[in-house]
C-alpha positions in Angstrom: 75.3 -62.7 9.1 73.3 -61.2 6.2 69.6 -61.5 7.1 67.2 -63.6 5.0 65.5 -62.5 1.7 62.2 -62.9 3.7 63.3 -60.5 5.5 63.5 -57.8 2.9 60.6 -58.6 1.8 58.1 -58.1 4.6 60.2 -54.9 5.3 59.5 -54.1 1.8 55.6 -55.6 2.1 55.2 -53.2 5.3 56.7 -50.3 3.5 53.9 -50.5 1.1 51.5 -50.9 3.3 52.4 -47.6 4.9 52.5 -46.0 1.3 48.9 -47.2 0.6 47.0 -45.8 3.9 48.8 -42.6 2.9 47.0 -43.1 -0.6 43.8 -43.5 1.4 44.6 -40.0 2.4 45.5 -40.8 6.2 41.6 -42.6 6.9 44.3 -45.1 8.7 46.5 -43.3 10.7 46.5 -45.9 13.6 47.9 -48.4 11.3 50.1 -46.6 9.8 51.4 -45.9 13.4 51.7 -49.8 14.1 53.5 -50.0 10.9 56.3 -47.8 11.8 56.5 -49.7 15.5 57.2 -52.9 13.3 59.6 -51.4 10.8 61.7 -49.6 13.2 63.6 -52.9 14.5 63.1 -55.0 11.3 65.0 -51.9 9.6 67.6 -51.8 12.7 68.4 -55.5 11.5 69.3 -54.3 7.6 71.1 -51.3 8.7 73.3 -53.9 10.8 73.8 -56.1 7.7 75.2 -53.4 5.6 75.8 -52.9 2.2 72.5 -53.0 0.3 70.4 -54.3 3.1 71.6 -51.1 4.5 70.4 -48.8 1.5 67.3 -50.5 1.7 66.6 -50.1 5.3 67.5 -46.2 4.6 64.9 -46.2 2.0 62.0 -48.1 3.5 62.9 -45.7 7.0 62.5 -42.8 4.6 59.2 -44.1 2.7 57.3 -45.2 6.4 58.7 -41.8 7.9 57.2 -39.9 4.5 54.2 -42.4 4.6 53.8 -41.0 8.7 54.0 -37.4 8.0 51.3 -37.6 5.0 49.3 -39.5 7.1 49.2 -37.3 9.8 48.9 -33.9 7.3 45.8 -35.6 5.7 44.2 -37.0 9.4 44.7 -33.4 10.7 43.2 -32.1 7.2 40.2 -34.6 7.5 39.4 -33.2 11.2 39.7 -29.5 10.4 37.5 -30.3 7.2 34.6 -31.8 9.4 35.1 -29.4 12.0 34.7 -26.5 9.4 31.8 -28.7 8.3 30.5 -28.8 11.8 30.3 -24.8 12.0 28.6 -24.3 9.2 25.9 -26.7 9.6 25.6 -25.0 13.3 25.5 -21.7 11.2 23.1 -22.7 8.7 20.8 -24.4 12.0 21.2 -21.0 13.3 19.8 -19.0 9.8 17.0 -21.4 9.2 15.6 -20.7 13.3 16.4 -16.1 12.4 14.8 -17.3 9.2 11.7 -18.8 11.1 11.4 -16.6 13.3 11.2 -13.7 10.8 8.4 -15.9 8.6 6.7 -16.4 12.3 6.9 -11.8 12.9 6.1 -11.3 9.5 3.0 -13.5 9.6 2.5 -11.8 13.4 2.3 -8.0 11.7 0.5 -9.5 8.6 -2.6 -11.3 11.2 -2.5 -7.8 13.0 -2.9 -6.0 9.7 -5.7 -7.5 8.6 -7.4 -7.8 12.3 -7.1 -3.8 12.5 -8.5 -3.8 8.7 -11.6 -5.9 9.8 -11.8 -3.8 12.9 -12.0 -0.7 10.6 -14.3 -2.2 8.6 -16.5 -3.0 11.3 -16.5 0.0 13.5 -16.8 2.5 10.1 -19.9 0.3 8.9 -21.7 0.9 12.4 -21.0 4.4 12.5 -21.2 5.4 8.7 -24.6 4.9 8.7 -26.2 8.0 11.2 -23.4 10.0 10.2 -24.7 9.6 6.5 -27.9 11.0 7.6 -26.8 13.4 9.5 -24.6 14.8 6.8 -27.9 14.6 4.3 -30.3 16.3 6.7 -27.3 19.2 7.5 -26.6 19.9 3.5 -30.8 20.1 3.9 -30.6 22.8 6.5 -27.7 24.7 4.6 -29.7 25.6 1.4 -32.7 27.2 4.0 -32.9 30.5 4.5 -31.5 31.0 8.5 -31.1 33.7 11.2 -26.9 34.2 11.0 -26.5 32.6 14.3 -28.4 29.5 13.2 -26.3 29.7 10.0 -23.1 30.0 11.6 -24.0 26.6 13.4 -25.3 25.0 10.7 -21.7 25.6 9.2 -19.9 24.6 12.1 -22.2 21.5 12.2 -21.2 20.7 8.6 -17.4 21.2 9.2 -17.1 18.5 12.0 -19.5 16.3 9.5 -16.8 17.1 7.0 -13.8 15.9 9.3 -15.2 12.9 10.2 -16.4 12.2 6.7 -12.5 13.4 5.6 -11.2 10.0 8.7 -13.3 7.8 7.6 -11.9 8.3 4.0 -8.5 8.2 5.2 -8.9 5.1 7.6 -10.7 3.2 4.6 -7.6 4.5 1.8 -5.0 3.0 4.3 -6.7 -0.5 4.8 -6.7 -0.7 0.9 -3.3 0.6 0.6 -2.0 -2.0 3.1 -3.6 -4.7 1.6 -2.1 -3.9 -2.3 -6.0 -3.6 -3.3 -5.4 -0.2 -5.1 -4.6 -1.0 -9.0 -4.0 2.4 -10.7 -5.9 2.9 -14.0 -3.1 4.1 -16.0 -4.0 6.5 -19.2 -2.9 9.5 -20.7 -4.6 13.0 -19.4 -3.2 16.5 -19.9 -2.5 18.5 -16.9 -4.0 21.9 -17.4 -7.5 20.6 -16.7 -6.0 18.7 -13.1 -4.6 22.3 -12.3 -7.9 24.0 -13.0 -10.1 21.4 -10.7 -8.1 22.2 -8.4 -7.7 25.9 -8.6 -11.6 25.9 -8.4 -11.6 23.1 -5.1 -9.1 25.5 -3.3 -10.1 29.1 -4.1 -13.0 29.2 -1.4 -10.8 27.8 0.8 -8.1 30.3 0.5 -10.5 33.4 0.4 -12.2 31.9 3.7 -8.3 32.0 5.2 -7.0 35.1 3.5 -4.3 33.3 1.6 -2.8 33.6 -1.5 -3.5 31.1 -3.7 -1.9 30.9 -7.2 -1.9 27.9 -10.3 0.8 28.3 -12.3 1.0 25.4 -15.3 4.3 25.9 -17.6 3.8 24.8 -21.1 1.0 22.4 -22.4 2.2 18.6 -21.1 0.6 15.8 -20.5 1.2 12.7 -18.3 0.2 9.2 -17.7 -1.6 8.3 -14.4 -4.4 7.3 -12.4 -6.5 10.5 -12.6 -8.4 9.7 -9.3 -5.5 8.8 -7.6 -3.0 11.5 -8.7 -5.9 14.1 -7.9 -6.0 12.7 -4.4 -2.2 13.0 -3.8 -2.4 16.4 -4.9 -5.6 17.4 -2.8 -3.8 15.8 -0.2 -1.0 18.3 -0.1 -2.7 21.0 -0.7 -5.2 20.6 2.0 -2.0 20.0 4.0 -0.6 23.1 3.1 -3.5 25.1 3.9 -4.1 23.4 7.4 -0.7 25.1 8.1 -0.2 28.3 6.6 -1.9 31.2 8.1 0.2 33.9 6.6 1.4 34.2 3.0 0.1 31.9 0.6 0.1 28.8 -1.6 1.5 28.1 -4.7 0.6 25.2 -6.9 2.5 24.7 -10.2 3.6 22.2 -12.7 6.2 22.2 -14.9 8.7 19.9 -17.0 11.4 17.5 -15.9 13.4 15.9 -18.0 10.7 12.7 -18.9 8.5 13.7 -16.0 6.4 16.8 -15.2 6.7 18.2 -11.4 3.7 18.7 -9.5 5.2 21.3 -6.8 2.8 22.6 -3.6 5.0 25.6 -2.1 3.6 27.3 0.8 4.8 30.1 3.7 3.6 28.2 6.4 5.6 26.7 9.5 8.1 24.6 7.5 9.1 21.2 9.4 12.5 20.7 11.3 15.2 18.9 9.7 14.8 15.8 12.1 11.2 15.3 11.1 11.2 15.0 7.7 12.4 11.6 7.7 9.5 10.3 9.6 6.9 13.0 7.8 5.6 10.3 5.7 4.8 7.5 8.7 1.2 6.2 9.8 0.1 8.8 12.4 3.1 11.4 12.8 1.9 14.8 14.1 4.1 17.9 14.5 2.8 20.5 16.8 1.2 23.1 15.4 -0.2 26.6 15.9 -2.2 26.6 12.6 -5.8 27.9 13.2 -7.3 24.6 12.0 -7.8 22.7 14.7 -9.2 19.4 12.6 -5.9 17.3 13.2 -7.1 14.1 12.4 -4.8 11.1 12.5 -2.1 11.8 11.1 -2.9 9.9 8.1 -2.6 12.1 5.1 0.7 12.3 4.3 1.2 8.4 4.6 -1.5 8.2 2.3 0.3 10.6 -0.7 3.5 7.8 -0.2 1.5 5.3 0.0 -0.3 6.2 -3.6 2.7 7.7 -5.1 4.4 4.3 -4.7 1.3 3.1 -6.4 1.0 5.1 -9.4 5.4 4.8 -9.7 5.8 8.5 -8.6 8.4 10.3 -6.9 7.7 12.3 -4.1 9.9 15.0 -2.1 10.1 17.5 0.5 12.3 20.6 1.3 11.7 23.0 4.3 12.9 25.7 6.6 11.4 25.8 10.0 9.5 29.0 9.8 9.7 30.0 6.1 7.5 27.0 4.4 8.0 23.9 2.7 7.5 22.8 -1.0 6.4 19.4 -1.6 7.0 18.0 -5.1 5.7 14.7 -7.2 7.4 13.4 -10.4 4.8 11.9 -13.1 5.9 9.9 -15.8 5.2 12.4 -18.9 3.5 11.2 -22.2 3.1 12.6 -25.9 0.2 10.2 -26.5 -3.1 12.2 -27.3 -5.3 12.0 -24.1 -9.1 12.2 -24.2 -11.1 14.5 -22.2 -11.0 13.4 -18.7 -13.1 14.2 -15.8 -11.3 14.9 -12.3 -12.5 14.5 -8.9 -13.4 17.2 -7.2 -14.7 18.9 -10.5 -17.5 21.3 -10.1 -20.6 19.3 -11.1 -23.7 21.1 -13.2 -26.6 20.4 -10.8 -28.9 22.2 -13.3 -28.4 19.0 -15.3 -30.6 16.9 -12.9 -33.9 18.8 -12.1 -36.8 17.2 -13.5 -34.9 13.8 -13.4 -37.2 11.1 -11.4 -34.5 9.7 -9.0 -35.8 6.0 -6.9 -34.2 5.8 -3.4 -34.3 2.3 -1.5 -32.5 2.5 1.8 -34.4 0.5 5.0 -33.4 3.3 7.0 -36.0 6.1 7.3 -33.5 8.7 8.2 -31.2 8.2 5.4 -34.4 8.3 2.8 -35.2 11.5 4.4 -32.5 13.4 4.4 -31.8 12.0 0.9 -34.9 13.4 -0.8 -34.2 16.5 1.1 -31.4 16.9 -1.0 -32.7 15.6 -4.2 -35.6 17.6 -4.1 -33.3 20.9 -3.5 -31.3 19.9 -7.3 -35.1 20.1 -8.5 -35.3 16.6 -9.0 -38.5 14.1 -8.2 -38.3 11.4 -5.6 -39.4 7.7 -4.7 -38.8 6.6 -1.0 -38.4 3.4 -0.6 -37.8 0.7 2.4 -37.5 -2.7 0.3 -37.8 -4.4 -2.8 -41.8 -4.3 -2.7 -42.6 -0.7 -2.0 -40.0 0.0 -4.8 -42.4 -1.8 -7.3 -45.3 -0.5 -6.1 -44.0 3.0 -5.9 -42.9 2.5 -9.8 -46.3 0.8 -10.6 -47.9 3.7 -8.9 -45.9 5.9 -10.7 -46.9 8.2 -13.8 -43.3 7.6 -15.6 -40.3 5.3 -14.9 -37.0 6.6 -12.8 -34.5 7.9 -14.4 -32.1 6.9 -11.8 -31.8 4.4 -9.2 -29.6 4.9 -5.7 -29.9 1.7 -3.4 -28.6 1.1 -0.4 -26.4 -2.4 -1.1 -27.0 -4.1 2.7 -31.3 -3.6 3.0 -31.3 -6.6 5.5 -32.5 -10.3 5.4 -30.2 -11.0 3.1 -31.2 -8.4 0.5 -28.6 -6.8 -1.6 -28.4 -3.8 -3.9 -27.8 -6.7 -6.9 -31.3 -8.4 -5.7 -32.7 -4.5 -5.9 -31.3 -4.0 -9.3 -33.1 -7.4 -11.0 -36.4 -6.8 -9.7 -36.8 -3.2 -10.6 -35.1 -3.9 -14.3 -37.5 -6.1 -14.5 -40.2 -3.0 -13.8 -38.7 -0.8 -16.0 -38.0 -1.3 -19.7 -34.8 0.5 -20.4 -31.5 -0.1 -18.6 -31.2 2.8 -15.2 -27.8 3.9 -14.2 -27.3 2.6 -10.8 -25.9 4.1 -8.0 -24.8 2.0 -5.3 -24.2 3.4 -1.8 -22.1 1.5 0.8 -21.2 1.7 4.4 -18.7 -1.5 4.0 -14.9 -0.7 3.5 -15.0 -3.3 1.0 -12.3 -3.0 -1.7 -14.3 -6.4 -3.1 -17.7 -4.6 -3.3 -16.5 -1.4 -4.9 -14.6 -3.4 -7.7 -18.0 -5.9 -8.2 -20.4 -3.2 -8.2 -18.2 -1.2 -10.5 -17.9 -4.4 -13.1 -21.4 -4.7 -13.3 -21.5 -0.7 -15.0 -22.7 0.6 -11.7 -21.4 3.9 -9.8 -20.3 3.1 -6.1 -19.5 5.6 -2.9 -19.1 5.0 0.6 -21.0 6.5 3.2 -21.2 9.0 4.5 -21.4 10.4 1.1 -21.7 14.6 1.3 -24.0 16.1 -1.0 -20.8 17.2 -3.4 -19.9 13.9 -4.2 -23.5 12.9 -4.8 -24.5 15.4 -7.1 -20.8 14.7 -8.8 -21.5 10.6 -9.4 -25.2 11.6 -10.2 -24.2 14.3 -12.8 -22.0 11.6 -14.5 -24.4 8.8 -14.5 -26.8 11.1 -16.5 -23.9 11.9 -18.8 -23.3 8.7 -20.0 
């Protein structure tokens, strides 16, 4: 007996039932399941029937068994799709807690940096300030005439003054360094005048150690830089050179390179080993030595030079044979602008240039006063002492002329400053004085206020050299 029309047309209902979950891209793979359990006898009654029924029981078999196998495709799909999705949210939980715990070192290193810059600062303010006096009363004693075994200790004396002067330089460069508080002053300057103040620095040196010491400038080229700061690369080097050569001798040259010109230090001392020039450049790195010149410091200056050179967009580099020398080279960014005259650190200053000047001091430290008018009064110059903002009125009241010059101490205690020192004696004196303002804070801050104002700025200690040297230009302006 053929089986009803209603029969067909549930089969047919259920068939597309089955092809609509697989539309929904197997989300109803149970039903689809219960779907086939109901088809498979309904379409075991058509295939009984025959004839068409039996066709159409074929077809709906074939649709629900199609409609299964998408199903399931799609349902395994689906789960591999979430359980990718399920990885990669575990991956991406996984590189947010590296990533927060790399934010959480880096601020770590960055608190420690700036704990061991304030501990600097501290520690180098306390002990700047006898060491500046000491360094005064020392250059006093130098100029005297002495027996040669008092001389001979005076210049011992004045070396180990030197060193600690040369640490606490280097301890205050890297704090600034660290903290990105060196801007270069960029301008064009040619190099023949750089290679003669530093021919003139070095030449003592090298006759004191029996070295050679040759300046060799090829062609007239110019380059744009930071004079201070490319000047202190290359003193740097050279001082590092000279620590460690004891035979032979230095060479210091300059010469075209493509668009730079290459500052080269060569030298015939101990070389360095292949394995150390890697780490040559790193804070506090000391190879062993047998150089005469015992003054070792820290290990800082050659961190400094790639410190500064990354600064001022220079390229530095070393070669060297263990026991033959080394030859360190910086690449400067050459220039065909017309540069002015420019002064260099380290310059010899014309001390001739300040006697008869009248030269106020105001430091609330008796020592320091002292030893600085010891000094002054050497370079033929006249001196007011000082303590405070009322003896340096009456001093000036008491006075026959007005200073030329004016070098304050900037912390005078109670609050004073060197800017509350500079309103009440412009307000004594009727022309504008150069002001030279002298520091035992390694304040990066400071320098760059004091300097906007139009005042000259050093830290302490400050060695006779570099006080005649900021004096001279003061007057010069």
């Amino acid at each position: 007996m053929a089986p009803p029309p209603s029969l067909a047309v549930v089969v047919l209902a259920l068939a597309a039932w089955a092809g609509t979950a697989t539309a929904m891209r197997g989300m109803f793979l149970p039903f689809v399941t219960a779907t086939a359990t109901m088809l498979a006898p309904l379409s075991a009654v058509l295939i009984a029937s025959g004839g068409l029924w039996l066709t159409t029981a074929l077809a709906v078999l074939a649709a629900a068994t199609l409609a299964g196998i998408a199903a399931w495709a799609n349902e395994r799909a689906l789960q591999q799709a979430l359980e990718t999705a399920r990885e990669q949210a575990a991956r991406a939980a996984e590189a947010e807690v590296q990533l927060e715990q790399a934010r959480n070192r880096a601020a770590a290193v960055e608190r420690a940096s700036q704990e061991k810059t304030r501990f600097v600062a501290s520690v180098s303010h306390d002990l700047r300030q006898p060491i500046h006096a000491v360094g005064l009363f020392v250059a006093a004693l130098r100029e005297q005439q002495h027996a040669p075994q008092a001389q001979a200790l005076i210049e011992r004396l004045e070396r180990a003054i030197r060193g600690l002067d040369d640490l606490f330089d280097r301890l205050l460069d890297i704090g600034r360094l660290d903290s990105g508080r060196v801007t270069p002053n960029l301008s064009p300057f040619q190099v023949a005048p750089l290679m003669q103040t530093l021919e003139s620095r070095f030449a003592a040196l090298a006759e004191q150690r029996s070295l050679r010491f040759r300046v060799r400038v090829v062609g007239q080229h110019a380059v744009r830089s930071d004079p201070a700061l490319l000047t202190e690369v290359l003193m740097n080097l050279l001082s590092n050179a000279f620590r460690y050569t004891h035979r032979g001798g230095i060479l210091l040259a300059a010469r075209p390179r493509g668009d730079r010109v290459l500052f080269q230090i060569w030298d015939t001392g101990e070389g360095i080993d292949a394995q150390h020039q890697a780490t040559i450049f790193d804070e506090f790195v000391q190879l062993d030595s047998t150089s005469p010149d015992r003054r070792k410091g820290m290990g800082l200056g050659l961190a400094i030079v790639r410190r500064l050179c990354d600064a001022l967009g220079c390229e530095i580099s070393l070669r060297s044979v263990r026991g033959r020398g080394s030859v360190f080279e910086v690449a400067v960014p050459a220039t065909v602008e017309a540069p002015a005259q420019t002064r260099f650190p380290g310059a010899p200053s014309d001390m001739s240039a300040l006697g008869g000047t009248l030269v106020l001091v105001v430091d609330d430290d008796v020592d320091i006063l002292i030893g600085m008018k010891a000094v002054l009064t050497h370079w033929d110059c006249f001196v007011l002492l000082a303590r405070g903002i009322d003896e340096a009125l009456r001093d000036i009241e008491a006075s026959e002329r007005f200073p030329d010059l004016l070098i304050t101490d900037h912390q005078l205690g109670d609050g004073v400053t060197s800017a509350d020192v500079v309103a009440a004696v412009q307000q004594a004196v009727p022309l504008r004085l150069p002001v030279l303002v002298i520091s035992g804070e390694a304040s990066a801050e400071l320098e760059q206020s004091v300097r906007a104002r139009g005042w000259a700025f050093l830290h302490k200690p400050v060695n006779p050299a570099r006080l005649g040297e900021a004096l001279s230009a003061m007057l010069a302006r």
